[in-house]
Structure formats: C-alpha cells, structure tokens
LOVEXVO-59239 format. One record per residue (C-alpha): residue number from 0; residue in three letters; z, x, y. Coordinates in steps of 0.1 Angstrom, whole numbers, plus 2048, in hexadecimal, padded with zeros to 3 digits. Layout:
# LOVEXVO-59239
<NUM; ALA; <Z; X; Y>>
...
# end
This chain:
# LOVEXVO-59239
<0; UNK; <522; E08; 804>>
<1; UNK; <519; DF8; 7E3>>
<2; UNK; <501; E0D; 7CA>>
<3; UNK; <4E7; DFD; 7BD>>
<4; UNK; <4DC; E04; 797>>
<5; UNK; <4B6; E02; 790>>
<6; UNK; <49F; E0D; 771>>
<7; UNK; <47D; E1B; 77A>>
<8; UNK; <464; E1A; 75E>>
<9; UNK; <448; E2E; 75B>>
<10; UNK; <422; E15; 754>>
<11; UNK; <400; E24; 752>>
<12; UNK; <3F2; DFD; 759>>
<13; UNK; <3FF; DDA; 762>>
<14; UNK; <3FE; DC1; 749>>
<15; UNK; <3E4; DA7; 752>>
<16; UNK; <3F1; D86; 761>>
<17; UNK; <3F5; D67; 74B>>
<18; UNK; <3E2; D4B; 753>>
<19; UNK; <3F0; D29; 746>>
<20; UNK; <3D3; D16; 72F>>
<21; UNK; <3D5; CF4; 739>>
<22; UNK; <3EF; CDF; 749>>
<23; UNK; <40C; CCB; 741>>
<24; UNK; <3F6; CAC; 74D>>
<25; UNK; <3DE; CB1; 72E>>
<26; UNK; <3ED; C9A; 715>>
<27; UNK; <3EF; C7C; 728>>
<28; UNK; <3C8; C83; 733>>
<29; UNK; <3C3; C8A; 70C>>
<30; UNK; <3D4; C64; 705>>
<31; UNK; <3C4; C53; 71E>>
<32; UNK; <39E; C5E; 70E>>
<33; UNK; <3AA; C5A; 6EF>>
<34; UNK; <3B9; C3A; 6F3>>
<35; UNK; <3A0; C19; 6EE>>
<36; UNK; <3AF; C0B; 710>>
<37; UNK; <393; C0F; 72F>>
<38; UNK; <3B5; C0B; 74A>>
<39; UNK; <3D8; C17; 747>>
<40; UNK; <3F2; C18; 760>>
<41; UNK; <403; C3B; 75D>>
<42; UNK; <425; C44; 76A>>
<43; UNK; <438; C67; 766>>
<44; UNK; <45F; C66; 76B>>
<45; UNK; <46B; C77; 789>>
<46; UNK; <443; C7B; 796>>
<47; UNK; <430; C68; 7B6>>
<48; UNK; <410; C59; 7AC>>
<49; UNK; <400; C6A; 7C7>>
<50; UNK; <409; C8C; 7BB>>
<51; UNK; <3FF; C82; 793>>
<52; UNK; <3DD; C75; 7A2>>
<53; UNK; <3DA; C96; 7B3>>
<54; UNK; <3E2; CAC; 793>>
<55; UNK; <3D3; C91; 77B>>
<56; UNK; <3AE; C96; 790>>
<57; UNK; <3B1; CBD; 78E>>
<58; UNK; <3B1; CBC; 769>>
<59; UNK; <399; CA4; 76B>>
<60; UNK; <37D; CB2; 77D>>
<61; UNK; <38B; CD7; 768>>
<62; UNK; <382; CC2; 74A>>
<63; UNK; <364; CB3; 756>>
<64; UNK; <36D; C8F; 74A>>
<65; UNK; <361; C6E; 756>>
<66; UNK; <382; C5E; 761>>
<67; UNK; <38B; C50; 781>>
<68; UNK; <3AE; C4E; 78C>>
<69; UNK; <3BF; C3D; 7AA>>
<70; UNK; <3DD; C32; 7BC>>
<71; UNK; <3E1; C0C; 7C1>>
<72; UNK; <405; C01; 7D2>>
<73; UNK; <414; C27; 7C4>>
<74; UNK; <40C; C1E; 7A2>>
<75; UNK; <3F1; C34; 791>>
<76; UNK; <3D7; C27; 77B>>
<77; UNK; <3BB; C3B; 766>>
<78; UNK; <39B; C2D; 763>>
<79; UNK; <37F; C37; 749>>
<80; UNK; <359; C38; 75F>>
# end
C-alpha cells in the first residue's frame, strides 16, 4: 500500500468566504444605460439567449434598474421602460 503525505496546520479561525462584487454581466448592463439607444439586440459568443436573459434579469432586479429584457426567435434584446 501507497503512503500518503499530508501537512496539517494549526488555525485559531477560518478565514471568511469571499463573496464576488458584481458579475461578469455588468458591463454590458453598464453600456446598455449608458448608451443613447432605447433597444439593442445583445449576443455573447458561446452563450444561449435564454441563459443571458436569465443572468442579465438577476443583475437587473440586484441593481434595481428599469430595463426590460426578452427573448424573441433566440435573439435577446434590452429594452429601456
């Protein structure tokens, strides 16, 4: 049988757990308000439009923002309210 080598280290706490601020869906949210343009299609390589509407509305409603997003033919449009 194979021995196994291990460290043990002694910790009087455990470090807190890191929360992420934000999300990697931010900046096009942040583009879209800033941008002059009331509509804009938006399309991530490699992502569904279902799934961007999903993650797009929980940073959204985190944000408290007045935009409205949906899926038409699997092409995802933003929409300011």
């Amino acid at each position: 049988m194979s021995e196994v080598k291990f460290t043990l280290k002694p910790r009087k706490t455990k470090p807190s757990r890191r929360y992420r601020k934000g999300s990697k869906y931010d900046p096009i949210i942040d583009a879209f308000i800033e941008a002059t343009d009331s509509l804009v299609e938006v399309t991530v390589e490699g992502k569904d439009a279902n799934y961007l509407r999903t993650q797009l509305n929980k940073r959204i409603e985190a944000k408290k923002l007045k935009v409205k997003t949906s899926v038409v033919n699997n092409v995802l449009y933003l929409e300011k309210v």
